[in-house]
Biotite code that builds the C-alpha atoms (Angstrom):
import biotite.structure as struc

atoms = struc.array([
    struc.Atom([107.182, 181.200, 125.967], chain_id="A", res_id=1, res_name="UNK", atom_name="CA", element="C"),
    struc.Atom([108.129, 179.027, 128.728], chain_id="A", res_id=2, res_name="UNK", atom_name="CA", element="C"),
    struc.Atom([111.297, 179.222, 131.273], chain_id="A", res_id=3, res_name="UNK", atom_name="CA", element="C"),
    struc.Atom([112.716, 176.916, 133.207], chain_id="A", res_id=4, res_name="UNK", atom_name="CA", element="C"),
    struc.Atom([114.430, 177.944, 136.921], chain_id="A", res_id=5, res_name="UNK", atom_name="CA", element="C"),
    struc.Atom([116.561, 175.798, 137.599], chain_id="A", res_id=6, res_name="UNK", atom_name="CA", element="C"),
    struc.Atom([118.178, 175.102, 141.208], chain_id="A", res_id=7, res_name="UNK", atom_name="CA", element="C"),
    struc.Atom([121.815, 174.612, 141.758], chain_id="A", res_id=8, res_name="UNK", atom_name="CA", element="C"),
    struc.Atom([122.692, 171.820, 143.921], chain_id="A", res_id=9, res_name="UNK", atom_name="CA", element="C"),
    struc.Atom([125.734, 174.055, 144.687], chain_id="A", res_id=10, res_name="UNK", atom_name="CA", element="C"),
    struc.Atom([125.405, 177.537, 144.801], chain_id="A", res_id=11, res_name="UNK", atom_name="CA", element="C"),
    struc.Atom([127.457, 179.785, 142.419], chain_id="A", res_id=12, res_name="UNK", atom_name="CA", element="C"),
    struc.Atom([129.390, 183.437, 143.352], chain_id="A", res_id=13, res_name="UNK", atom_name="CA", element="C"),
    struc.Atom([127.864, 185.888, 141.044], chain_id="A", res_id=14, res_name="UNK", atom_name="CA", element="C"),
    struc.Atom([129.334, 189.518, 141.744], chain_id="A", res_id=15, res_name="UNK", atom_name="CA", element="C"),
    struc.Atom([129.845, 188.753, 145.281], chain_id="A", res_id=16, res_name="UNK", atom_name="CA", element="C"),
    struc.Atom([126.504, 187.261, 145.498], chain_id="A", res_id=17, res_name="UNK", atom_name="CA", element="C"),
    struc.Atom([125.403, 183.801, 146.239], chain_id="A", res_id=18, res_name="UNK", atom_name="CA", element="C"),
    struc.Atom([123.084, 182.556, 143.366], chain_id="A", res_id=19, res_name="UNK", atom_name="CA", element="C"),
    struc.Atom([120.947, 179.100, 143.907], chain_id="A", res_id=20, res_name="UNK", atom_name="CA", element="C"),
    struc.Atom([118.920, 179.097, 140.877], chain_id="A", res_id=21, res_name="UNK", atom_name="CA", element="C"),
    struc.Atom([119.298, 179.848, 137.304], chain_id="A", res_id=22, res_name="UNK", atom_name="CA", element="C"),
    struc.Atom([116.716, 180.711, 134.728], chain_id="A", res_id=23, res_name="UNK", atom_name="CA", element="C"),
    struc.Atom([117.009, 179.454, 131.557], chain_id="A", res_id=24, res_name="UNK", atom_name="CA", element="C"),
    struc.Atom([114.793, 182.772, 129.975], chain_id="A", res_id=25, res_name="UNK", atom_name="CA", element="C"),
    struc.Atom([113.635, 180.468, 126.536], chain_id="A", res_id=26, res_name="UNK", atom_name="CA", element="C"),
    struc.Atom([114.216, 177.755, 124.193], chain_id="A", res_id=27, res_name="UNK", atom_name="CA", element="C"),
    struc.Atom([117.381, 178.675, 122.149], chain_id="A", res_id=28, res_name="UNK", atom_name="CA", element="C"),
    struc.Atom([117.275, 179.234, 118.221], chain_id="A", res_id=29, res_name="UNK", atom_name="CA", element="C"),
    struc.Atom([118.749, 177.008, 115.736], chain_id="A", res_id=30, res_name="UNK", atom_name="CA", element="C"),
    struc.Atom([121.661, 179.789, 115.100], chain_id="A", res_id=31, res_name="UNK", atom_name="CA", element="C"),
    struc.Atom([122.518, 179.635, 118.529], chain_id="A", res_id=32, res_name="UNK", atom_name="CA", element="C"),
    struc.Atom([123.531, 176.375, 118.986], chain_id="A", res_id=33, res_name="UNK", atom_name="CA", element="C"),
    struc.Atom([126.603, 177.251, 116.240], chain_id="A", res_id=34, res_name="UNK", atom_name="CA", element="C"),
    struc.Atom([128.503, 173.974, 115.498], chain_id="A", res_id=35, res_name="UNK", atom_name="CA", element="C"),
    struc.Atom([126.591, 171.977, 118.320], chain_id="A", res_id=36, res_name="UNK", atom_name="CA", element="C"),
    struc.Atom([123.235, 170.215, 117.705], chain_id="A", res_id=37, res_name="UNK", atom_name="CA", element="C"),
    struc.Atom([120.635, 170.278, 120.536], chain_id="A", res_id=38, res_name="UNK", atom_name="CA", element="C"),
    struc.Atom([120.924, 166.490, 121.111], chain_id="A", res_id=39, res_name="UNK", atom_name="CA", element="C"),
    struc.Atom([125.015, 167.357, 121.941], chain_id="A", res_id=40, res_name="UNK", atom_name="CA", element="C"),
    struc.Atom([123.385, 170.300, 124.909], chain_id="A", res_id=41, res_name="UNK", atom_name="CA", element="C"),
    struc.Atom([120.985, 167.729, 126.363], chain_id="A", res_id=42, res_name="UNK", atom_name="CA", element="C"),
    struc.Atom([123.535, 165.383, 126.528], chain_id="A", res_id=43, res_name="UNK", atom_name="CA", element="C"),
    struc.Atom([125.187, 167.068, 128.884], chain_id="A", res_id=44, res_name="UNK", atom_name="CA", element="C"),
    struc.Atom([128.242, 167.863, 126.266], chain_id="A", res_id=45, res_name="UNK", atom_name="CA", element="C"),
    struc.Atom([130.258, 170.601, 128.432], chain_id="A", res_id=46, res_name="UNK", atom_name="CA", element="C"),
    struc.Atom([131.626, 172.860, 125.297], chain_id="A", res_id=47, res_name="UNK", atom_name="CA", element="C"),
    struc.Atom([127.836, 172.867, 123.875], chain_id="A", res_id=48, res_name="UNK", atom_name="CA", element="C"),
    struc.Atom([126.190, 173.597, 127.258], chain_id="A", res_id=49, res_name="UNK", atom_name="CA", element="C"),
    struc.Atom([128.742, 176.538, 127.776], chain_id="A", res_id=50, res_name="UNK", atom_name="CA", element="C"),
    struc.Atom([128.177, 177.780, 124.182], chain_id="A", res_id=51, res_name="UNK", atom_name="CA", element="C"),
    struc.Atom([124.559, 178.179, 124.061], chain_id="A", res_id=52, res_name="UNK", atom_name="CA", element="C"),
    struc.Atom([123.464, 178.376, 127.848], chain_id="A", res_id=53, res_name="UNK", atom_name="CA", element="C"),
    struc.Atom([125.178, 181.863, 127.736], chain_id="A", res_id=54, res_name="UNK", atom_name="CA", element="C"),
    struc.Atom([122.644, 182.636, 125.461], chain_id="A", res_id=55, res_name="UNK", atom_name="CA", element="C"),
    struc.Atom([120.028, 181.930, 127.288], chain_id="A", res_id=56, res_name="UNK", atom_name="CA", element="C"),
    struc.Atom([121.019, 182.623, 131.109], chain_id="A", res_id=57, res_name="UNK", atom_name="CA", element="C"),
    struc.Atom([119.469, 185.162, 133.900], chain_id="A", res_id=58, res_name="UNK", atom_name="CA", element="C"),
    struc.Atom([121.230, 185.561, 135.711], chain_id="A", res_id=59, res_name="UNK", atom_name="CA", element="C"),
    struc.Atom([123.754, 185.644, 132.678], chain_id="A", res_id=60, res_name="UNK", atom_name="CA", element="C"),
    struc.Atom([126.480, 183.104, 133.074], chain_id="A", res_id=61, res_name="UNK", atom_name="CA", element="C"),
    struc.Atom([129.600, 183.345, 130.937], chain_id="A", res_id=62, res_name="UNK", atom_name="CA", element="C"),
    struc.Atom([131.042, 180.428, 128.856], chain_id="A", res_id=63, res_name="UNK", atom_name="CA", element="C"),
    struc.Atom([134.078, 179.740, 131.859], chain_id="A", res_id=64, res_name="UNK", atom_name="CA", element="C"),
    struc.Atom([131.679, 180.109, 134.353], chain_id="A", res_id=65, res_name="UNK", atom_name="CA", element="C"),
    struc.Atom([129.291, 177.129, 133.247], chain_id="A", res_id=66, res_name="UNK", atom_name="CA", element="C"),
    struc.Atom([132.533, 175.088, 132.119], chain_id="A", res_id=67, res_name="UNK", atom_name="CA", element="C"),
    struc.Atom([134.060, 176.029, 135.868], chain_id="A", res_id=68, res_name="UNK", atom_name="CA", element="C"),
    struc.Atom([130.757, 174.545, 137.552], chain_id="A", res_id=69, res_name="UNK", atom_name="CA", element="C"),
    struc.Atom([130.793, 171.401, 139.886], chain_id="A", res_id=70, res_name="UNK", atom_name="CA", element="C"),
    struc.Atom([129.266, 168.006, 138.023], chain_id="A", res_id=71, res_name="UNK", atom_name="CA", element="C"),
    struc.Atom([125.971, 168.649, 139.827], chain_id="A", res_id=72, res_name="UNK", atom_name="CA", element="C"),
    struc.Atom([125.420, 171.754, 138.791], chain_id="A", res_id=73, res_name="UNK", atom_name="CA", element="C"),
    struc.Atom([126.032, 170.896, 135.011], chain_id="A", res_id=74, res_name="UNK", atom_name="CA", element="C"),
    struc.Atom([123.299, 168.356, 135.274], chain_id="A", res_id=75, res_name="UNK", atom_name="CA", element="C"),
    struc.Atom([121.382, 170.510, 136.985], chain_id="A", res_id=76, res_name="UNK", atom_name="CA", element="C"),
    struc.Atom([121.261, 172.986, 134.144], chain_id="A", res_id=77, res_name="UNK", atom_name="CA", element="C"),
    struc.Atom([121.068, 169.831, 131.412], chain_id="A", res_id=78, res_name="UNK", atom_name="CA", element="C"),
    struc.Atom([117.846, 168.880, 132.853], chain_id="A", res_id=79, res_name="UNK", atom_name="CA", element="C"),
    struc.Atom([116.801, 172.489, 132.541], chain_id="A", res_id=80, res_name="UNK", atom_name="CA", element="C"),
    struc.Atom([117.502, 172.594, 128.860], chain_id="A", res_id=81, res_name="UNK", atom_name="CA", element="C"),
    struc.Atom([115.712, 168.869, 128.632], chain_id="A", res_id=82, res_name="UNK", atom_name="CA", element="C"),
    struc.Atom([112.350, 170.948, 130.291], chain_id="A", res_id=83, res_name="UNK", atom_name="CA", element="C"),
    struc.Atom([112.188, 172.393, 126.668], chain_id="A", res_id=84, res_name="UNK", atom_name="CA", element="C"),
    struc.Atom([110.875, 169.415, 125.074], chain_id="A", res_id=85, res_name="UNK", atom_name="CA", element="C"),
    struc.Atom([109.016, 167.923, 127.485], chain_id="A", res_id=86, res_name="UNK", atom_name="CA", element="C"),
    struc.Atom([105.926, 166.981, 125.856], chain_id="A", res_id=87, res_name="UNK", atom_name="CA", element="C"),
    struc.Atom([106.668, 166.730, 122.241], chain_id="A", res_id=88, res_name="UNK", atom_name="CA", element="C"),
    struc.Atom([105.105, 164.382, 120.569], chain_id="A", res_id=89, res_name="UNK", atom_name="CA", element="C"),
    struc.Atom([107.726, 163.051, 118.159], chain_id="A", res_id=90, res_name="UNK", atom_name="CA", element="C"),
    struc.Atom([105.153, 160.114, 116.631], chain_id="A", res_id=91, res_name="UNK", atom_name="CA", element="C"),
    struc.Atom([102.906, 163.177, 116.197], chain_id="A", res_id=92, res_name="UNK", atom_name="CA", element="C"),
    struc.Atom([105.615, 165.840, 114.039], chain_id="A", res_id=93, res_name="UNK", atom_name="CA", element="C"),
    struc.Atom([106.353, 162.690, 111.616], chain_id="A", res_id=94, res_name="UNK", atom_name="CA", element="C"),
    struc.Atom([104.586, 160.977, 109.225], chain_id="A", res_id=95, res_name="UNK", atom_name="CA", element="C"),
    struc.Atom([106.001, 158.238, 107.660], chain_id="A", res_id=96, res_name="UNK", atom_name="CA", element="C"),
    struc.Atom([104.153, 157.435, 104.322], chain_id="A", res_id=97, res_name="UNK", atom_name="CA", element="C"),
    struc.Atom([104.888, 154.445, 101.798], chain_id="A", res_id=98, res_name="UNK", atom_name="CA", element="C"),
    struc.Atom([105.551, 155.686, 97.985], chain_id="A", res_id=99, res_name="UNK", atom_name="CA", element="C"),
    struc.Atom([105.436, 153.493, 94.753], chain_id="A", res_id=100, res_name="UNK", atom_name="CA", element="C"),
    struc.Atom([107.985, 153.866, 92.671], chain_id="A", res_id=101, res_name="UNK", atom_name="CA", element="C"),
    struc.Atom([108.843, 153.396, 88.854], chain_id="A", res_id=102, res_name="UNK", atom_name="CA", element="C"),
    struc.Atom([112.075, 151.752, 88.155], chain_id="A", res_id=103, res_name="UNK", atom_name="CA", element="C"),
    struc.Atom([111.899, 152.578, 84.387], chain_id="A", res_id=104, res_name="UNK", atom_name="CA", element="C"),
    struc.Atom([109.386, 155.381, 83.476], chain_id="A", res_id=105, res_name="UNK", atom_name="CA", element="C"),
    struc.Atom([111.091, 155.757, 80.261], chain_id="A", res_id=106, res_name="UNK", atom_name="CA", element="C"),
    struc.Atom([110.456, 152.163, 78.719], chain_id="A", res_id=107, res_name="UNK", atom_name="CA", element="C"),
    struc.Atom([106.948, 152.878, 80.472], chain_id="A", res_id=108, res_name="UNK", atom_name="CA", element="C"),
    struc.Atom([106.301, 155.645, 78.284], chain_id="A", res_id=109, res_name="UNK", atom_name="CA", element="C"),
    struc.Atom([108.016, 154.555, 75.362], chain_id="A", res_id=110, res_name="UNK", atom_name="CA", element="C"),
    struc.Atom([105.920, 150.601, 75.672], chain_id="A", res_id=111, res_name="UNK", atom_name="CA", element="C"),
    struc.Atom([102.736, 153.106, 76.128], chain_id="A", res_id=112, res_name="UNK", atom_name="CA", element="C"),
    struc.Atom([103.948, 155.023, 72.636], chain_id="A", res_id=113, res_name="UNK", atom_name="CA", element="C"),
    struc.Atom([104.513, 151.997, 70.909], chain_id="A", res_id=114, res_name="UNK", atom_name="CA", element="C"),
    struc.Atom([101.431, 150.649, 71.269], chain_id="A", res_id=115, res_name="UNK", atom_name="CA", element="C"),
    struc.Atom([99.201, 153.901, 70.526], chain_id="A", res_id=116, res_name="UNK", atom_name="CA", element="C"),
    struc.Atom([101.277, 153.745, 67.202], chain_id="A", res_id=117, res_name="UNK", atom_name="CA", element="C"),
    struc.Atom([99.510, 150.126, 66.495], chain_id="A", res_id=118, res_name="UNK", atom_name="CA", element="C"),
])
């Protein structure tokens, strides 16, 4: 499973240490993203970044922590979560595929009844 390591354009104070990158340890589950949908965290939404990058931090950053970061750094860590989908081939996971459809099947059936019956 891939990670990204992300570098802070402005170091962080972690426990009285200066931290300049961030690894973002895997791509979160769907129950981790709670009420926010992954397009709202690589957006850049603040409140969805800080719920589910906590998640997914080493070293582990707290919910204030991410929503206390500079602009930089919040884009910095967006661009992180993007690295997750890199590659995907959306054309390729969807299909779309034409269907026929019957506005009546009823009076079909019944008109193909009614003239077995003759």
């Amino acid at each position: 499973m891939p990670k990204q390591i992300v570098s802070l354009p402005t170091p962080i104070t972690l426990n009285g240490e200066q931290v300049n990158e961030i690894t973002l340890t895997r791509e979160p589950i769907g129950s981790e993203f709670g009420n926010y949908t992954p397009f709202e965290v690589s957006d850049g939404n603040i409140k969805a970044l800080a719920y589910v990058l906590p998640k997914i931090t080493s070293p582990h950053l707290s919910n204030k922590m991410i929503k206390d970061m500079p602009g930089r750094n919040i884009m910095a860590l967006t661009a992180g979560f993007n690295r997750f989908f890199d590659g995907m081939d959306q054309d390729g996971l969807v299909q779309t595929v034409e269907t026929t459809s019957n506005k009546n099947p009823t009076s079909m059936t019944s008109q193909g009844q009614s003239d077995q019956k003759a």
